[in-house]
C-alpha positions in Angstrom: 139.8 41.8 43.8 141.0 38.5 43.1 138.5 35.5 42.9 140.2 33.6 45.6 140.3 37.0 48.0 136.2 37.2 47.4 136.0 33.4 47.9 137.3 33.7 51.2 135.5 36.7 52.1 132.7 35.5 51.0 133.1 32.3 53.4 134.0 34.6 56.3 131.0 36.3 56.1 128.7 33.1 55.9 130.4 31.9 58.8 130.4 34.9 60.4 126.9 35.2 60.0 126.2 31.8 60.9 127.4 32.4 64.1 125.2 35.2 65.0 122.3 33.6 64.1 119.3 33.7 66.1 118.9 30.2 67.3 122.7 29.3 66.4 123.8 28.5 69.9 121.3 26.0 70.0 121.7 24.2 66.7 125.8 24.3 67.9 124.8 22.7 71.2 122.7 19.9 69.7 123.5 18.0 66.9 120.7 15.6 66.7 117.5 17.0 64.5 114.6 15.5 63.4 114.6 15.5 60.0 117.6 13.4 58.3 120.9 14.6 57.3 121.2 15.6 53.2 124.0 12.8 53.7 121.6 10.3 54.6 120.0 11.0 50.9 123.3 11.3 49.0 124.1 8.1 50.2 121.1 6.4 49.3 122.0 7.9 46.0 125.3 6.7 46.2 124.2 3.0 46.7 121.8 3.0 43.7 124.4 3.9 41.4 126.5 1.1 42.8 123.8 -1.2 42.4 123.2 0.5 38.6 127.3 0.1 38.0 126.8 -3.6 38.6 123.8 -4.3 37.2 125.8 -2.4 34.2 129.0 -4.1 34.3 127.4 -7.7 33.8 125.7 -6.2 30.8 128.9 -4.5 29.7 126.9 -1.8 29.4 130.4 0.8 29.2 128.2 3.7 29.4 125.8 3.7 31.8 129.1 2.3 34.0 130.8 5.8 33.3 127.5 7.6 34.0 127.3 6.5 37.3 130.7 6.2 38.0 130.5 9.7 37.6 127.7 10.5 39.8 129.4 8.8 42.3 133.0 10.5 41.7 130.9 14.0 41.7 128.7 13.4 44.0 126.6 16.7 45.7 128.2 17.9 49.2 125.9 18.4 51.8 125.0 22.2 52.4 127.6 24.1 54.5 125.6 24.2 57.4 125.2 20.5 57.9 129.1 19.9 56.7 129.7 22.2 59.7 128.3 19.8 61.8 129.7 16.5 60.3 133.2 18.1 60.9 132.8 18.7 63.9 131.6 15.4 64.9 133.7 13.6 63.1 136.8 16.1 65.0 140.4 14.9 64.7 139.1 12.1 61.9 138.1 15.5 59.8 141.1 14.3 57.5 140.6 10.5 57.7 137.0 11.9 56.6 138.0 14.0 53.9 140.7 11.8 52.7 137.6 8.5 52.3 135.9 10.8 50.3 138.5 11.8 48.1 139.8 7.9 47.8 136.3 7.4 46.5 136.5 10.6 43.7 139.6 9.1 42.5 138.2 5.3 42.0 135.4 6.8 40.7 137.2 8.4 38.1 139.0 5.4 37.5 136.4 3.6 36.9 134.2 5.9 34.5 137.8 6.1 32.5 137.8 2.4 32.2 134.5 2.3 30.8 134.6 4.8 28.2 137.9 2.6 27.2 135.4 -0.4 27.8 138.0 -2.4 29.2 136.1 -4.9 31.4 138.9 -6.2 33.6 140.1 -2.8 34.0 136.1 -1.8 35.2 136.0 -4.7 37.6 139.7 -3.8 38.8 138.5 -0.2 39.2 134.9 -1.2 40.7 136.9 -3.0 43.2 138.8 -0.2 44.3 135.4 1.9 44.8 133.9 -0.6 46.6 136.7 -1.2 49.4 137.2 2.3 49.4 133.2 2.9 50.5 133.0 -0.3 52.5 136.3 1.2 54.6 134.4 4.7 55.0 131.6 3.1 56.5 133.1 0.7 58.9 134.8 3.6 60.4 131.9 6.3 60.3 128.4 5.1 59.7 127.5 3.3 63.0 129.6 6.3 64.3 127.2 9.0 62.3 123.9 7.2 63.1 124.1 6.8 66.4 125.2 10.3 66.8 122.8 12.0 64.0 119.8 9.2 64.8 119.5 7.3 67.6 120.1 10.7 70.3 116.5 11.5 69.6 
């Protein structure tokens, strides 16, 4: 069987099985919880390397930069279950979404790239780019996400 063919049956069956999950109707029909969303801590993580990047860049520190450029560019995903549910919130902006996130893979790259170059107006140019692309994200989704995720309780 080809990988591909097993990756997708693989999927089907988590979904499938997700779906006949004791409780699942429930967790489907409410999408507040009361513990946080592993988003909510990938973000945190997110703004720590941010804050490490710059505290990096005015040392010209090139490669602690590209370290947490690359955290940030490879960041975790939250677990499939909770992705589920920030799809399907987020609805016809899934691609808007998905497309934020992959704006802020590619500056992140960019920016680790500069770096390990250590080309400083290149890092600041790149930095830039990372930063309007997280700053657009969240002026579309996080008040959005929070009062959905948070403030429901």
């Amino acid at each position: 069987m080809r990988p591909k063919r097993t990756i997708k049956i693989f999927a089907a069956g988590v979904i499938h099985a997700l779906l006949l999950w004791p409780g699942a109707m429930t967790w489907a029909n409410n999408d507040t919880q009361a513990e946080p969303l592993a988003l909510q801590k990938i973000m945190q993580d997110q703004g720590r390397y941010m804050q490490h990047i710059t505290d990096n860049i005015s040392r010209e520190n090139w490669q602690l930069v590209a370290k947490n450029a690359l955290l940030i560019a490879d960041h975790p995903q939250p677990p499939l279950t909770e992705k589920m549910r920030i799809l399907r919130f987020v609805g016809g902006d899934a691609g808007k979404y998905k497309n934020y996130d992959n704006k802020t893979y590619q500056a992140g790259q960019k920016l680790r790239q500069a770096a390990e170059h250590q080309d400083g107006p290149l890092v600041v140019s790149a930095f830039a780019m990372l930063q309007q692309s997280c700053l657009a994200c969240h002026q579309d989704f996080r008040k959005p996400f929070q009062e959905h995720f948070y403030e429901k309780r």
